[in-house]
C-alpha positions, 0 to 999 in steps of 0.5 A, spaced: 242 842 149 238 847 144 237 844 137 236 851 133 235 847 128 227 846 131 227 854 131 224 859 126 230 865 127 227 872 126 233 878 126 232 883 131 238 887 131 244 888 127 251 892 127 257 891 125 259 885 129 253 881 131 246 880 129 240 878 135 235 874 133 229 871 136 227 864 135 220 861 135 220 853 137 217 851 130 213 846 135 211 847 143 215 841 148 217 840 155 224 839 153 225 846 149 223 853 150 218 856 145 222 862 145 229 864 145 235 869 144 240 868 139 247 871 137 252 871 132 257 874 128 255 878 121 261 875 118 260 868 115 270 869 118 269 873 124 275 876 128 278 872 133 275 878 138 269 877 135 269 869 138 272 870 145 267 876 146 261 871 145 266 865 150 266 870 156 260 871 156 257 864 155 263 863 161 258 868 166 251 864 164 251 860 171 253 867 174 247 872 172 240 872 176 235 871 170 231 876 175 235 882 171 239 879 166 238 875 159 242 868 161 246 864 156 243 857 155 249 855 149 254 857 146 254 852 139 256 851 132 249 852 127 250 851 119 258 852 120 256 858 124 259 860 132 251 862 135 250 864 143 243 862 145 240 866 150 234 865 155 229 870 152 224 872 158 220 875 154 217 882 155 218 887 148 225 889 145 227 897 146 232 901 142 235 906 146 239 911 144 243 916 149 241 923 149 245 929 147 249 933 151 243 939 149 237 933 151 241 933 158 241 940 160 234 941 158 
C-alpha cells in the first residue's frame, strides 16, 4: 500500500471533476515508488458518479499492460478524501486539444 502522506502532491490538471497530481516520494525507498499519479475529486462532496467513475477504473488495474496504459496502484482515503493512485511511467505531461474542423481540412 502507497502511504501519500510520504508524498509531496503537485496539481498537473484540473477540470471541473477531478484534479491530477504528481507525487514526489519525500525520500527514496525500495518499498515505495519515487513517483506517482494521483486523482481525486475537486469537490471536498463529490457526486456519487464521481466516486463509481474512479471504482471502475480502479477495478481494470490488473487488466491494463503498463506497456501502454498508466495502471492504478489504489484507490484510498487521504485526509478524508477519495484518491485513485497511478503508476507514473514517467515521461513529459501533454495537453492535447482536438483541431477544429478547418485544421482538418487544411
Amino acid at each position: 500500500m502507497t502511504e501519500l502522506s510520504e508524498y509531496r502532491l503537485e496539481p498537473l490538471r484540473k477540470d471541473r471533476e477531478f484534479i491530477l497530481y504528481r507525487g514526489q516520494h519525500w525520500r527514496q525507498s525500495d518499498a515505495s515508488p519515487p513517483s506517482i499519479l494521483v486523482v481525486t475529486p475537486v469537490s471536498e462532496r463529490p457526486a456519487l458518479a464521481s466516486l463509481r467513475r474512479m471504482e471502475h477504473e480502479y477495478s481494470f488495474r490488473g487488466e491494463l499492460d503498463p506497456a501502454w496504459a498508466v495502471r492504478p496502484i489504489a484507490l484510498s482515503k487521504h485526509d478524508g478524501q477519495t484518491m485513485l493512485v497511478l503508476d507514473n511511467p514517467g515521461g513529459g505531461y501533454t495537453t492535447r486539444r482536438k483541431p477544429s474542423w478547418s485544421e482538418e481540412a487544411e
